[in-house]
C-alpha positions as CSV (number, residue, x, y, z in Angstrom):
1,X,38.5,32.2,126.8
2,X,39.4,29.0,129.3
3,X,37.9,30.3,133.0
4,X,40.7,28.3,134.1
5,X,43.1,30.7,133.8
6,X,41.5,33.2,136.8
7,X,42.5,30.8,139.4
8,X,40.7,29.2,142.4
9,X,40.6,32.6,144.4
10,X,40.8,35.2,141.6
11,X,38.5,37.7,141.6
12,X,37.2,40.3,139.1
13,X,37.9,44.6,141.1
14,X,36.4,47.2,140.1
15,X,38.1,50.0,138.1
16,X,38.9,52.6,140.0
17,X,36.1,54.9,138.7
18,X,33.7,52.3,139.7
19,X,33.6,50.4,136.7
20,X,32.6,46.7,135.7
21,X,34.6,43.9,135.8
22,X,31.7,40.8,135.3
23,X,32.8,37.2,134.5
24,X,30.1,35.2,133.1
25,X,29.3,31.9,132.7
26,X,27.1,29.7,131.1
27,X,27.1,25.9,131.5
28,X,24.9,23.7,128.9
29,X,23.0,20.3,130.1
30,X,24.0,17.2,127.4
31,X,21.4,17.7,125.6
32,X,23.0,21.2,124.1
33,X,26.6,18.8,124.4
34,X,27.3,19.6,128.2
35,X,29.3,22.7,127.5
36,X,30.9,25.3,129.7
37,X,31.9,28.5,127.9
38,X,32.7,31.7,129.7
39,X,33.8,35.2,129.3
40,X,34.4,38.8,130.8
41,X,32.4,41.9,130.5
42,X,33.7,45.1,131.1
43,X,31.8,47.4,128.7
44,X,35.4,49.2,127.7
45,X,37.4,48.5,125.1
46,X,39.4,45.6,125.0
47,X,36.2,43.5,126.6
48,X,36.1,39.6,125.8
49,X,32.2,39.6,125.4
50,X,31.2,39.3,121.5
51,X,28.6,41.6,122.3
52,X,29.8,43.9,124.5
53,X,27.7,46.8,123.7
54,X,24.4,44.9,124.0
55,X,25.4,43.0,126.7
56,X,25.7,46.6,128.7
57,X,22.7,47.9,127.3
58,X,21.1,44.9,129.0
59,X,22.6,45.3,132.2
60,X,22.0,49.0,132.4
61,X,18.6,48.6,131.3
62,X,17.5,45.6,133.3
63,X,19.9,45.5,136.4
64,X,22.0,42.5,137.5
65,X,19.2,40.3,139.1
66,X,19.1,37.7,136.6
67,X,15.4,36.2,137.9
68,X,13.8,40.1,137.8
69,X,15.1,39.7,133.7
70,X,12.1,40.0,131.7
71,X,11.8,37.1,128.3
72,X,11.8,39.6,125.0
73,X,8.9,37.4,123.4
74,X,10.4,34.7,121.4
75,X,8.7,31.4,121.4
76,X,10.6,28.7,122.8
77,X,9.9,25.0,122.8
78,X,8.8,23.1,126.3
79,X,12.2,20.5,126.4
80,X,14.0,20.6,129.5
81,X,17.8,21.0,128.6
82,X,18.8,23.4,131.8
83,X,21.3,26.3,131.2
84,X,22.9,27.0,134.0
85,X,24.4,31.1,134.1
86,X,26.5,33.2,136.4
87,X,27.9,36.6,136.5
88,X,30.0,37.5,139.4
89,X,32.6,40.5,140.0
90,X,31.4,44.2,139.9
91,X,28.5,46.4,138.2
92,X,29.4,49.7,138.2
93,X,31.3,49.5,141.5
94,X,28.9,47.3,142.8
95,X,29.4,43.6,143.9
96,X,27.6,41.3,142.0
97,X,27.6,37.8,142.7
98,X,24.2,36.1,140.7
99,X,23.6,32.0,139.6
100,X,20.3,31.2,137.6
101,X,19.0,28.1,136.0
102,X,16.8,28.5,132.9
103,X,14.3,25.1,131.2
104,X,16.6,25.3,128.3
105,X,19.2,27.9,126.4
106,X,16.1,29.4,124.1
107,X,14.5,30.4,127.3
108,X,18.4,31.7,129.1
109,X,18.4,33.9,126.2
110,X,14.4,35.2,125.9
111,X,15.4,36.3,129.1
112,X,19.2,37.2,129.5
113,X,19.4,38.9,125.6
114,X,22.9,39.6,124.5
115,X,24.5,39.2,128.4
116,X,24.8,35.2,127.9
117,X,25.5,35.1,124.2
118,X,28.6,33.8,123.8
């Protein structure tokens, strides 16, 4: 899924029951190849995120403040390759609009789960 294609001033609306409408992104320093990869997350059917129902669970459990996100436990190394994330659009009718920078992608995902895993 090419984030190119929402435009230079689309943005993600709620459903009308209040839903979620999230694009994330996730750009990768050169060590991890400079990528950019992102997605949508809707938690409904249809949604673009692999893992959709994890990804919600995270959310739901945790909240959208990506620097409140507790790490999970892994052990990650101490290399600096930052991961730079973003969700913006709508949590459950609410506006969401969050950019975080982890050390490296191990350390995105201690901390993000499933939401960034893409």
């Amino acid at each position: 899924m090419s984030l190119f294609a929402f435009g230079g001033t689309a943005q993600a609306a709620p459903a009308a029951d209040g839903g979620t409408a999230l694009v994330l992104t996730a750009r990768y320093s050169e060590f991890d190849g400079g990528a950019f990869k992102a997605t949508v997350l809707t938690c409904g059917r249809g949604d673009q995120h692999p893992r959709r129902a994890l990804a919600c669970a995270t959310l739901a459990s945790a909240g959208t403040d990506l620097r409140t996100m507790q790490a999970d436990g892994r052990a990650c190394t101490f290399h600096y390759a930052p991961v730079e994330v973003a969700m913006f659009g709508f949590w459950r009718g609410e506006p969401v609009n969050e950019v975080h920078t982890y050390p490296n992608s191990c350390v995105a995902l201690a901390h993000t789960g499933a939401l960034f895993d893409f």
